[in-house]
C-alpha positions in Angstrom: 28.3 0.9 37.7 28.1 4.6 39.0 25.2 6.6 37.9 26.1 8.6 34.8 27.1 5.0 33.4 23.4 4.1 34.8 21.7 7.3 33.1 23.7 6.9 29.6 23.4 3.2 29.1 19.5 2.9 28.3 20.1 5.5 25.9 23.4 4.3 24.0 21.4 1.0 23.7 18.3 3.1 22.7 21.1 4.9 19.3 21.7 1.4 18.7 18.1 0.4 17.8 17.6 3.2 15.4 21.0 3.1 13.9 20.9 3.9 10.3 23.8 1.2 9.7 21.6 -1.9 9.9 19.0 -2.6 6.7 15.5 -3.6 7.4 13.2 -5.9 5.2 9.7 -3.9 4.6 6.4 -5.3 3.4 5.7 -3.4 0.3 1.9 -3.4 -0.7 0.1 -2.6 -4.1 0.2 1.1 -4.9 -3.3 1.3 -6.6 -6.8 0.9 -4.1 -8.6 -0.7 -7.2 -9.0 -4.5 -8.1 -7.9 -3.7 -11.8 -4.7 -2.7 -10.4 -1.8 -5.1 -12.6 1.7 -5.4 -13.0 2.7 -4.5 -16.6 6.6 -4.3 -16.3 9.2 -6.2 -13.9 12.4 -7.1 -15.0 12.1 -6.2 -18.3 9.5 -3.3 -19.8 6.2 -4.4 -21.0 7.4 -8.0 -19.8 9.6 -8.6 -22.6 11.8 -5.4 -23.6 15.0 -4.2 -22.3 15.9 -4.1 -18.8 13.8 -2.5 -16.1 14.2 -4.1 -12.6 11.7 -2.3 -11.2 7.6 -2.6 -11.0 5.3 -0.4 -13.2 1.7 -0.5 -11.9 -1.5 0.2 -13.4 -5.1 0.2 -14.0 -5.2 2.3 -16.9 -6.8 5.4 -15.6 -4.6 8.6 -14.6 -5.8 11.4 -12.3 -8.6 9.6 -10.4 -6.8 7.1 -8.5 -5.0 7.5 -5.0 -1.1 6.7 -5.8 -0.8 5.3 -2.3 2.8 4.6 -0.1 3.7 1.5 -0.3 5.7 0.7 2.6 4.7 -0.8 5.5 5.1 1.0 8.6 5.5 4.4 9.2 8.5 5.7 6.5 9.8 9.1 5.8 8.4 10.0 2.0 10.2 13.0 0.7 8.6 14.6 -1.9 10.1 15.7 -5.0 8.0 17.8 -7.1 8.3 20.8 -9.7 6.4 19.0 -12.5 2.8 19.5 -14.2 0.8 16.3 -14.3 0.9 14.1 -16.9 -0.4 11.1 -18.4 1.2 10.6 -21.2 3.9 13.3 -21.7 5.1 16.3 -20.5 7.4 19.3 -21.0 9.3 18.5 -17.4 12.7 17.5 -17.9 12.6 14.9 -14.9 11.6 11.6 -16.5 10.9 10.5 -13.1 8.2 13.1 -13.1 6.8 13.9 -9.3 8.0 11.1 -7.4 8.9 10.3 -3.5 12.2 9.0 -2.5 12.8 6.9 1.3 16.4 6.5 2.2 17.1 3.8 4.6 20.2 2.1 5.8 23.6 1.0 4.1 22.7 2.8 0.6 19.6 1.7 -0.1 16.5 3.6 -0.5 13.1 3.2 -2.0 11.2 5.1 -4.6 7.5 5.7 -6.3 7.6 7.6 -9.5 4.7 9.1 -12.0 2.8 11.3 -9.1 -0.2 13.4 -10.2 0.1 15.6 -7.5 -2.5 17.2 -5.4 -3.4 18.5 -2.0 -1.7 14.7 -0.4 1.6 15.9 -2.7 4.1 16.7 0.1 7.0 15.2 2.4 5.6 13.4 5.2 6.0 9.7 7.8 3.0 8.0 7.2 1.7 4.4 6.5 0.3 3.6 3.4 -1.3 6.9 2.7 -2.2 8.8 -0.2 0.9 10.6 -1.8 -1.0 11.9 -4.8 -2.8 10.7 -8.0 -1.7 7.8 -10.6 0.2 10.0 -13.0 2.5 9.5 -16.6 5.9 10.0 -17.4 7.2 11.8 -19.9 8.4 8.9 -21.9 4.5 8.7 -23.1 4.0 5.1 -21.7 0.8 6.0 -19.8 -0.7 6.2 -16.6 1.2 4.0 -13.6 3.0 3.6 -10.8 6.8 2.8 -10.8 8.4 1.8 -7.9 11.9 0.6 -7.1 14.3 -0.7 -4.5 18.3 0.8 -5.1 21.2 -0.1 -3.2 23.9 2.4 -4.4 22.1 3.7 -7.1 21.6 0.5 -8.5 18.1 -1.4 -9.0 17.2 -4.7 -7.5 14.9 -7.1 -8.1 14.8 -9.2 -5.1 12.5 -7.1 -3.4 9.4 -8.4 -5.7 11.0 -11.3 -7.0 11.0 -12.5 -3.2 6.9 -11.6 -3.2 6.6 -14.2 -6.3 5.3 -10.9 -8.1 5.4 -11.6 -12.1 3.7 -9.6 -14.6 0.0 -9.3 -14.7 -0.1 -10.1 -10.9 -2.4 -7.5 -8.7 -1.2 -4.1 -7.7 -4.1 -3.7 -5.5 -3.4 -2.0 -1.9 -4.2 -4.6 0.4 -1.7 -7.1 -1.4 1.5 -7.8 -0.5 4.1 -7.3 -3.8 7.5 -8.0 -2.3 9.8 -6.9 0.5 12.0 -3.9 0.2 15.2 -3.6 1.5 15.7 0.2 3.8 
């Protein structure tokens, strides 16, 4: 092997590690540092309406509590903002609201929707860290935390099916809810 070979070889094996072509299962934890924290929709809304595949998290309150990132390990959260905080409505004509969106590999991403923002509010890697306040969405449903896993576009549910996450289960921080797919 001559020495460019030598020099170039560590770091073509190096690209391959961190190639964006090969998905990653991700702990993904509770968004809400409070004990109250449920689950109040999964598959369906309220636990029984039309289709949601995704989780909606709450405690009830809006404002007060951190809306932390749920990932685990240190992610990319960009931060998509523009709208005035909400609990139960608002004029914004994003029903997503503030919310933070994580790409990862082979078309799937990861988002967390309903942001009250505040000083925490912007794009940032961190682990688990404070991305804002429990906000609303403009559909009027109240304070919570949404958070799904797309591949394409399209919602999954085997990300918290696989954490045996059901409605009413814990949203706290410290508790594993399921294992996303970047």
């Amino acid at each position: 092997m001559n020495v460019k070979n030598m020099l170039y070889a560590p770091m073509a094996l190096m690209a391959s590690w961190a190639s964006p072509s090969v998905a990653l299962s991700v702990p993904v934890y509770g968004a809400i540092c409070d004990t109250a924290a449920k689950v109040t929709s999964t598959t369906y809304y309220s636990c029984s309406g039309s289709s949601h595949t995704a989780l909606d998290m709450s405690n009830g309150t809006c404002g007060e509590w951190a809306h932390r990132s749920m990932l685990g390990g240190s992610h990319y959260y960009q931060y998509y903002g523009g709208c005035a905080n909400s609990c139960s409505g608002t004029n914004c004509s994003n029903p997503n609201s503030n919310y933070y969106f994580v790409t990862g590999a082979n078309g799937w991403d990861f988002r967390q929707l309903h942001i009250w923002y505040n000083a925490n509010s912007y794009s940032k890697t961190c682990d688990r860290c404070a991305l804002g306040l429990v906000g609303g969405t403009n559909s009027g449903i109240g304070p919570q935390v949404h958070a799904d896993n797309r591949q394409y576009a399209t919602r999954k549910s085997a990300w918290y099916v696989s954490g045996g996450t059901t409605c009413g289960s814990s949203a706290y921080c410290g508790n594993i809810i399921g294992y996303a797919t970047l």
